[in-house]
N, C-alpha and C positions, 0 to 999 in steps of 0.2 A: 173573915180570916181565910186567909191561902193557901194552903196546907201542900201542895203541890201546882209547879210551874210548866209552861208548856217548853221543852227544848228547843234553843235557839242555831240547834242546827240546821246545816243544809239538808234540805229532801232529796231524795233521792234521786225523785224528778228534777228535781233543779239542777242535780247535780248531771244529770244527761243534758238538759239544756242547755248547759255552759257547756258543754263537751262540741256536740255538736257545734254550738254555735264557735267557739274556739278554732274546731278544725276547719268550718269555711273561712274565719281570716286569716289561718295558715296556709290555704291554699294558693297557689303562682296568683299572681296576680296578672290574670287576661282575659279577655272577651271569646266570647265564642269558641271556648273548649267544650271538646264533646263529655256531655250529661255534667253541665257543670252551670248555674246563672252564670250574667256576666257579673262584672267584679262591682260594679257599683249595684246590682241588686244585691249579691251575697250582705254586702254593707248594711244595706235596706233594710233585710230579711234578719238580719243581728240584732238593728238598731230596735226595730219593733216588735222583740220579743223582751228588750229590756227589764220592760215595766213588770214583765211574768214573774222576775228574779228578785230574791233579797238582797240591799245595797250592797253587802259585801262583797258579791261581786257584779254586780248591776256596774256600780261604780267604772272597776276597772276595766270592763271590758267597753262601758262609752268611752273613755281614756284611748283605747284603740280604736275602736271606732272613730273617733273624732279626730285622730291625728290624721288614720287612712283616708279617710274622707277628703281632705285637705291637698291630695295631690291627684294628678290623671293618671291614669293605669299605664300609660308608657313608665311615667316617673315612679309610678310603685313599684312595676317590676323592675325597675333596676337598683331599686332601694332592697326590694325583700330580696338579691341576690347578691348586695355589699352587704345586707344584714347579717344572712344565714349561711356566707361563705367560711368552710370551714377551717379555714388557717384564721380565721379571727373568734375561734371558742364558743361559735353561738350556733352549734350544730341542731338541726332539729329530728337526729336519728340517734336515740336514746341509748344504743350500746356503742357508737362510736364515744361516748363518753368513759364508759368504763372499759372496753376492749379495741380499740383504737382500728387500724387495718390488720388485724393480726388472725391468726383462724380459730382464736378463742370469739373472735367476733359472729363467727359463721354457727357456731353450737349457742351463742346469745341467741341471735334473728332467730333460729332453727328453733326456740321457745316462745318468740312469739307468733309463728306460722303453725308451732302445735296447739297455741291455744284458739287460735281462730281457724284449724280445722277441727275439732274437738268441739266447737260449740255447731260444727256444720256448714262454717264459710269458708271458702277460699282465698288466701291472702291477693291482694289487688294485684294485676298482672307489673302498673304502670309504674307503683314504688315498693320501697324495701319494707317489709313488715313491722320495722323497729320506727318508722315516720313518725315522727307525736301526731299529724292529722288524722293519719292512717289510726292509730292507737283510740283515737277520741272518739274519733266515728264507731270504732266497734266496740267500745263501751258504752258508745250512746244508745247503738243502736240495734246492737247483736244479743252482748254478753255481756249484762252490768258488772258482775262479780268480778268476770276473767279480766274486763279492763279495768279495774278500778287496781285487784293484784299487780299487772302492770305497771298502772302507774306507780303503784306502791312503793315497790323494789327498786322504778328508776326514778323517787323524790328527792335524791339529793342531784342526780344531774338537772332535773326539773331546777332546784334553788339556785344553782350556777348558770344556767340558762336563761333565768330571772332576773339575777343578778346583773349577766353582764347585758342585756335588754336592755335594762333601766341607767347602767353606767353609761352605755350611749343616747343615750334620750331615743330610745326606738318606743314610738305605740304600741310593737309587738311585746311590752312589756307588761302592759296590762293585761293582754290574753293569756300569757304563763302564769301571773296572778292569780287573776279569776281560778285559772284550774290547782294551781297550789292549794287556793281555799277550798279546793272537793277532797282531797286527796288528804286521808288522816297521816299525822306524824304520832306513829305510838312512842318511838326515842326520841325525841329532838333531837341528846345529847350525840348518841349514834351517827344522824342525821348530819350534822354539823362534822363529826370527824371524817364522815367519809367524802362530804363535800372537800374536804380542806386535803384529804388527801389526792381528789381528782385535780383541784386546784392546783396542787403543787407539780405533779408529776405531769399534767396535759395529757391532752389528747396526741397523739403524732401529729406530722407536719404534712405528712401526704392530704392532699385536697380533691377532693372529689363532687362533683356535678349535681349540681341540684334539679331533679326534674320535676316539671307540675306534676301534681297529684290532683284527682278527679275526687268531687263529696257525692255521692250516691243518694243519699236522702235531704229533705232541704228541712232546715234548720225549725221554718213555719209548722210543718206538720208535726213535730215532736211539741212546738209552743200547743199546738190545739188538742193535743191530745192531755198537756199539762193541765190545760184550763179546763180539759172536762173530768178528771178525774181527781184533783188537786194535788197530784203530786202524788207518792208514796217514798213511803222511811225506811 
């Protein structure tokens, strides 16, 4: 008899893993940026820590992988800049979802550059602190708690981001996935209204520049430190 079951959640570790590994396939897609692999190793480096992760999101994130993989790095970057162009809602700077250009936007950012000085880092010189790569990496690899808060707060623009990913058949739809499955929903119901209110109302129409963002730590070293410790909850 059974009397107690072991929980089918994600580890904690796992849940860095997919962080990390998430924010190298949100990064530009190009060769030879500095402190960055090139774009077909980053792919590599995802692909081979698959097998680390539970299928829930093992799954989605081959799903991207395997789309990326499928085209050359000239054609990616021009794909992941019709993707995440922001006059078509698939912004990957978390408070242009809820504060648009406005300078309620500038006291958003301004919270999350206090959380990753507050844990002792300095927000990246090269992009906005609100970046989901930028976000992933420093939960991955800084401040579990403060990025996980993070993402918390911005899950419904996460679910609209997801959403419209997957309405245009982008691979980048399975990397928002994967991280949707780290990231608890304690209301759903909540969660849902305020997605539908983003929904309704939009983001502004002003468009603004996507510039690469650099990963600081490679995705492999978080897998090996996964595999010697097995993870923590």
């Amino acid at each position: 008899m059974r009397l107690f079951r072991r929980s089918t959640g994600i580890a904690d570790g796992h849940r860095r893993l997919v962080w990390q590994s998430v924010s190298l396939l949100l990064a530009y897609p190009e060769d030879d940026a500095e402190g960055m692999p090139d774009y077909a190793d980053r792919l590599a480096l995802v692909a081979g820590v698959l097998d680390d992760l539970p299928p829930s999101v093992a799954g989605p994130l081959r799903r991207c992988v395997d789309g990326l993989s499928a085209v050359e790095v000239h054609e990616a970057a021009q794909r992941y800049v019709e993707t995440f162009d922001l006059r078509r809602r698939r912004s990957l700077f978390l408070t242009y979802w809820t504060d648009g250009d406005t300078r309620n936007r500038g006291n958003a950012m301004l919270q999350f550059a206090d959380a990753y000085r507050e844990a002792g880092v300095e927000p990246p010189d090269g992009e906005l602190p609100d970046h989901l790569a930028v976000v992933l990496e420093f939960g991955a690899t800084v401040e579990f708690k403060a990025g996980m808060a993070l993402l918390t707060r911005y899950r419904a623009p996460l679910s609209l981001l997801q959403d419209a990913l997957g309405q245009m058949g982008s691979p980048y739809a399975g990397a928002v996935e994967a991280v949707l499955a780290t990231v608890p929903e304690p209301d759903p119901e909540q969660t849902r209204r305020e997605a539908q209110r983003i929904a309704q109302a939009g983001p502004p129409s002003e468009s603004v520049g996507l510039d690469p963002y650099s990963v600081t730590v490679p995705v492999d070293a978080l897998a090996a430190s996964l595999r010697t410790v097995g993870g923590s909850r």
